[in-house]
Wavefront OBJ file of the C-alpha trace (Angstrom):
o trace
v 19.285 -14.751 -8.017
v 16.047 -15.890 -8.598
v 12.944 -14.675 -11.202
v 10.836 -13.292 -8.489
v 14.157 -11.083 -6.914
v 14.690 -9.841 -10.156
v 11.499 -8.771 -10.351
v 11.370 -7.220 -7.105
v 14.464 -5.742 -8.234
v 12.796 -3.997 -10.763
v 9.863 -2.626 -9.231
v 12.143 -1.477 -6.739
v 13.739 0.870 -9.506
v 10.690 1.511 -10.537
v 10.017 2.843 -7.506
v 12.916 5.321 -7.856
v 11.866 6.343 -11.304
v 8.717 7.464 -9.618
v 10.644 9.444 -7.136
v 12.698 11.233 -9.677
v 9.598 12.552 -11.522
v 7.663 13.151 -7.585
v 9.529 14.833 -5.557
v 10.500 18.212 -7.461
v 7.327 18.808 -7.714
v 5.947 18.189 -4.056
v 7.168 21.630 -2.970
v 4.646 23.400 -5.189
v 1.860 24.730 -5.799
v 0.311 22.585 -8.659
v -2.724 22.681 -10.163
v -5.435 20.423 -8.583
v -8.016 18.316 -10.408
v -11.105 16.275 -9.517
v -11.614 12.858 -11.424
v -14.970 11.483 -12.063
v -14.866 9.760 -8.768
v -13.971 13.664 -7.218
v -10.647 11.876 -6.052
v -7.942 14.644 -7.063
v -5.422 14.304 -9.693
v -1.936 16.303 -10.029
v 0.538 16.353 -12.857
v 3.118 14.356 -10.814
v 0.687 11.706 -10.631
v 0.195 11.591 -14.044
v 3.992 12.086 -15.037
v 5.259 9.565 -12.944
v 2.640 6.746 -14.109
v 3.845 7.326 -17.727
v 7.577 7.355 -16.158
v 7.040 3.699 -14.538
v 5.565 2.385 -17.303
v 7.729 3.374 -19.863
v 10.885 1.605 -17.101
v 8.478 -1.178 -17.338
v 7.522 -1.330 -21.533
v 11.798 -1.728 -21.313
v 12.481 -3.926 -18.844
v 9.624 -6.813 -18.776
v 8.462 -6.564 -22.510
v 5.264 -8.536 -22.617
v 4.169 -8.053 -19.129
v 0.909 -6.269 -19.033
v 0.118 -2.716 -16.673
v -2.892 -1.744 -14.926
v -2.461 2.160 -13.466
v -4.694 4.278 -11.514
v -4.291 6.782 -13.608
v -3.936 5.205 -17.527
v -5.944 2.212 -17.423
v -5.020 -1.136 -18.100
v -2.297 -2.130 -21.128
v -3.227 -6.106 -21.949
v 0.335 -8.228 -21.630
v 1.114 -12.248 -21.742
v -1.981 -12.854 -19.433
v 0.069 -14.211 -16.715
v 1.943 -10.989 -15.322
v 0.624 -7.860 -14.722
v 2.150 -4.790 -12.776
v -0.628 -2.626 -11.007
v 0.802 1.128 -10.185
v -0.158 3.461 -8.580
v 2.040 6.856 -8.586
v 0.962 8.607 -6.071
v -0.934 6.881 -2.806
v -2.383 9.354 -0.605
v -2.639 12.377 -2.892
v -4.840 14.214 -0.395
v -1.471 14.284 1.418
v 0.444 15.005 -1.538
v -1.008 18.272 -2.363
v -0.958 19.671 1.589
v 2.841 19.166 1.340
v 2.556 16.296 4.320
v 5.205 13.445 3.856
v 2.710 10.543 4.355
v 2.243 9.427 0.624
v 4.245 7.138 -1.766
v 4.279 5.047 -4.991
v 2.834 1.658 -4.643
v 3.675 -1.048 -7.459
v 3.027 -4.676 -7.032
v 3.792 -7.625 -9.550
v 0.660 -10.013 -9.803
v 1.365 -13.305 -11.259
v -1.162 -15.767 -12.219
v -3.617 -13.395 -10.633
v -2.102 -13.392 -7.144
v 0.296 -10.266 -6.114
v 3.795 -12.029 -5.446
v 6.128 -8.778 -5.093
v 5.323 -5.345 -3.715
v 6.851 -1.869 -3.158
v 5.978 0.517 -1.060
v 7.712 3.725 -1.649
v 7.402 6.977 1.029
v 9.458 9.308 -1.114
v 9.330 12.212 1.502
v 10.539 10.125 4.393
v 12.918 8.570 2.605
v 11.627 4.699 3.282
v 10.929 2.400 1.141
v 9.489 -1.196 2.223
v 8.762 -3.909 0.008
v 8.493 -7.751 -0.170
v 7.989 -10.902 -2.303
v 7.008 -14.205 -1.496
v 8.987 -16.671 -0.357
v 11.779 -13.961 0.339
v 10.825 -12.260 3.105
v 10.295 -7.912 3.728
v 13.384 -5.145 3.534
v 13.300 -1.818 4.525
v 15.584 0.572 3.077
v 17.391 -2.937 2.470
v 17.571 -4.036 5.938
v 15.281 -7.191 6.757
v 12.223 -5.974 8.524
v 9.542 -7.904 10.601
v 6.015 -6.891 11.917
v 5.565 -6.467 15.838
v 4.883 -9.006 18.517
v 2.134 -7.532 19.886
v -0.160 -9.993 21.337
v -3.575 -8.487 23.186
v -5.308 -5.761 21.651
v -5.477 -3.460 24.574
v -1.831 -2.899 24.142
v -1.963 -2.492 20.214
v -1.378 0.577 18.198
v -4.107 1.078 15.385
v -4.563 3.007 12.564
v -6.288 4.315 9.804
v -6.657 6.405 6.431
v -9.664 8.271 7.488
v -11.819 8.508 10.771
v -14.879 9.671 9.583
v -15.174 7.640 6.838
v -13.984 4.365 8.612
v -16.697 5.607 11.325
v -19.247 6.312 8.864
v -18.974 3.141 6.913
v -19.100 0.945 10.029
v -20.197 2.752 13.398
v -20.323 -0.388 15.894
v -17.592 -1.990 14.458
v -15.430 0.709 14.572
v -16.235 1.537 18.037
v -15.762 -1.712 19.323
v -12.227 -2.010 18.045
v -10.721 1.463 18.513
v -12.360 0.964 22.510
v -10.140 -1.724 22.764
v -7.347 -0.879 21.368
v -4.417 0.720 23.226
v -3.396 3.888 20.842
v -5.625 4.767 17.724
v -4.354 7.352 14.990
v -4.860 8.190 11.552
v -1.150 7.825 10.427
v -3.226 7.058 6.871
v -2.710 6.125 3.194
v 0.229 3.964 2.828
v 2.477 5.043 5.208
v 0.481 3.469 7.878
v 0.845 0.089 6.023
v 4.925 0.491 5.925
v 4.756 1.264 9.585
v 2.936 -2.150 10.408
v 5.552 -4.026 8.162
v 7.923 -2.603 10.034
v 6.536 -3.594 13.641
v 5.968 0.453 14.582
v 2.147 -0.315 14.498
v 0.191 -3.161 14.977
v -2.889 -2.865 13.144
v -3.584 -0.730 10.057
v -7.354 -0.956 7.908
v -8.767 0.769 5.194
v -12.745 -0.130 4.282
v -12.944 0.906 0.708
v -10.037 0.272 -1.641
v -9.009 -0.354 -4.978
v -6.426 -2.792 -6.460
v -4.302 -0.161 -7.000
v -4.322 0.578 -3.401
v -4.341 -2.807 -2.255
v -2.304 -4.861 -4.383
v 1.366 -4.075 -3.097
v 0.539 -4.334 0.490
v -0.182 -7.983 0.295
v 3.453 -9.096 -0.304
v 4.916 -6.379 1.963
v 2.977 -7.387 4.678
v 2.991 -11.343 4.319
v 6.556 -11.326 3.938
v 7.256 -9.380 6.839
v 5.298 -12.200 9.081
v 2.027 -10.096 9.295
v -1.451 -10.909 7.787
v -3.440 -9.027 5.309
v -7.041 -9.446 4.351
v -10.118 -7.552 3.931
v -13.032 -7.018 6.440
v -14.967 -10.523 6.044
v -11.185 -11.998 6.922
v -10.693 -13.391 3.384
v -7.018 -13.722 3.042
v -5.665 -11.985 -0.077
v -6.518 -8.489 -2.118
v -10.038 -7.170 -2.394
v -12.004 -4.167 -2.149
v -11.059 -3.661 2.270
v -8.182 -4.380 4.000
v -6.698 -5.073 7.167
v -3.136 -5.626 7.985
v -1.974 -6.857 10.979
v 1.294 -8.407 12.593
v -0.858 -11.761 12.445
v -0.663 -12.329 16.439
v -3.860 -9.759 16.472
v -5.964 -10.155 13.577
v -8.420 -12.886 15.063
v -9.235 -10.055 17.227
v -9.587 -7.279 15.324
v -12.071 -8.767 12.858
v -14.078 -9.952 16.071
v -14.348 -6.297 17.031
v -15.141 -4.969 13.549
v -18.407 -7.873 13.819
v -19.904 -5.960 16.689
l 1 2 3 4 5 6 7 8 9 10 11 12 13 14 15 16 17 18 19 20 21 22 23 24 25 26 27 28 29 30 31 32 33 34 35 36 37 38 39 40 41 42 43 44 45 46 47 48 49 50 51 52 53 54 55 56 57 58 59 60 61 62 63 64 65 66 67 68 69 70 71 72 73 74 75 76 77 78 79 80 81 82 83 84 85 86 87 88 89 90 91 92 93 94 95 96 97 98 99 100 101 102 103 104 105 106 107 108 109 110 111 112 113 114 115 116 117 118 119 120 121 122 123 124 125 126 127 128 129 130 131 132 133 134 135 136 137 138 139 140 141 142 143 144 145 146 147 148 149 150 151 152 153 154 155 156 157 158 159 160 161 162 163 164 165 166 167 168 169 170 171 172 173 174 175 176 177 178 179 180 181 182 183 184 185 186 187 188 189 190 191 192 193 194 195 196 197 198 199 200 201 202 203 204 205 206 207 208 209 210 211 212 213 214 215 216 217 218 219 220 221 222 223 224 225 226 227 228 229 230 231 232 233 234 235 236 237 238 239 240 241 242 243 244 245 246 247 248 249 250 251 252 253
C-alpha cells in the first residue's frame, strides 16, 4: 500500500472518530452559539475537532492541523490536515441529515486526499490523487452529463448565491435542467457520485473547500472556483468536468 492510501486510510478513521463524538448528540437540543463571524457553533463541533485531532497528534506525529474551530497547530511544514467537524451546521442544529465532517490532507500546499463524511445518511465519499474516488468503499465516478439544459445544479444557499451574483446566477440556473439547494457538503458527495452534475458555493473557506478537491478530481470531475482557476480558493465549483466550460460561461453573464 502506498503513503498517500495510508493516509487516506487515516483520515478515513478520522472520519469515524468524528462520527462517534456527532451523532449522539444530533438528536438534541443543544445549546447554540454565534462566533464572531455570527456563523453558529455547537458542542459537537467543538468535541469532535478536539476528537480528530487528538486521532491525528497519534497517528501522523509531526504533521501540522488547521481546524475551523481551534486554529492552526504548526507541524513539519510539508503536511497539514485541515478539519472541519461539522460542515453545514445550519443543518446540524434543525436535525436535517445534510451535514458531515470534512478532512483533507494538504501536502506541499496542494490537498492530495479528502473525506467527505455525511454521518446521518450514512455515506461517506472520499478520494486521493492518483487513486481514484470510493463511496462507502465502492469506486464511484461523476456523471456523463454533457449539455447544460439537461444538468442537475445545486447549491448551499439561494439567496446568497443570488445576492452575491444576480446575472450570473440567472443565466446559469435558466439554463440548467433541475436547480436545488441540496447544500453544504452533501451536494458535493452527490456530484462525486454522478447524482448531480453541478454543485457551487461563492464564498468559502479552506476548511470548506479543501477536501472537495481530491474527492471530486478523483472521481473524474473538475473543481475550481468562480474565475475557473483550478484548485482550492475562496469559491468553488464542482462539476463532472464534461460541463464546467459552460457553467463558468453562464456565471460571466
Amino acid at each position: 500500500m502506498s503513503e498517500l492510501a495510508e493516509l487516506l486510510g487515516i483520515a478515513r478513521r478520522a472520519a469515524e472518530v468524528a462520527r462517534d463524538v456527532i451523532m449522539p448528540l444530533w438528536e438534541r437540543d443543544l445549546t447554540v452559539e454565534l462566533k464572531a463571524d455570527r456563523t453558529p457553533v455547537t458542542a459537537a463541533d467543538r468535541g469532535a475537532e478536539e476528537a480528530i485531532r487528538a486521532f491525528l497528534a497519534k497517528e501522523c506525529p509531526g504533521h501540522g492541523v488547521l481546524g475551523e474551530e481551534f486554529g492552526e497547530t504548526p507541524g513539519d511544514g510539508r503536511h497539514r490536515w485541515i478539519l472541519d467537524p461539522i460542515d453545514g451546521t445550519k443543518s446540524f442544529i434543525h436535525h436535517v441529515p445534510l451535514f458531515g465532517t470534512l478532512i483533507a490532507l494538504e501536502r506541499d500546499g496542494v490537498p492530495v486526499a479528502g473525506v467527505i463524511a455525511c454521518h446521518a445518511v450514512g455515506e461517506t465519499v472520499s478520494g486521493a490523487e492518483g487513486l481514484g474516488a470510493w463511496l462507502n468503499g465502492e469506486p464511484v465516478r461523476v456523471s456523463r452529463t454533457a449539455q447544460l439544459e439537461d444538468a442537475t445544479l445545486s447549491m448551499t444557499s439561494y439567496a446568497r448565491t443570488r445576492a452575491m451574483h444576480p446575472a450570473g446566477f440567472d443565466a446559469l440556473v435558466g439554463r440548467a435542467g433541475l436547480s436545488r439547494a441540496w447544500g453544504d457538503c452533501y451536494g458535493y458527495l452527490m456530484v462525486a457520485a454522478g447524482r448531480c452534475d453541478i454543485m457551487l458555493d461563492p464564498e468559502m473557506n479552506i476548511w470548506d473547500a479543501a477536501a472537495l478537491y481530491p474527492v471530486i478530481c478523483g472521481a473524474g470531475g473538475r473543481l475550481t472556483d468562480w474565475g475557473g482557476r483550478d484548485g482550492v480558493f475562496d469559491s468553488v465549483i464542482a462539476t463532472n468536468g464534461l460541463l464546467h466550460e459552460a457553467v463558468l460561461e453562464a456565471l460571466r453573464a
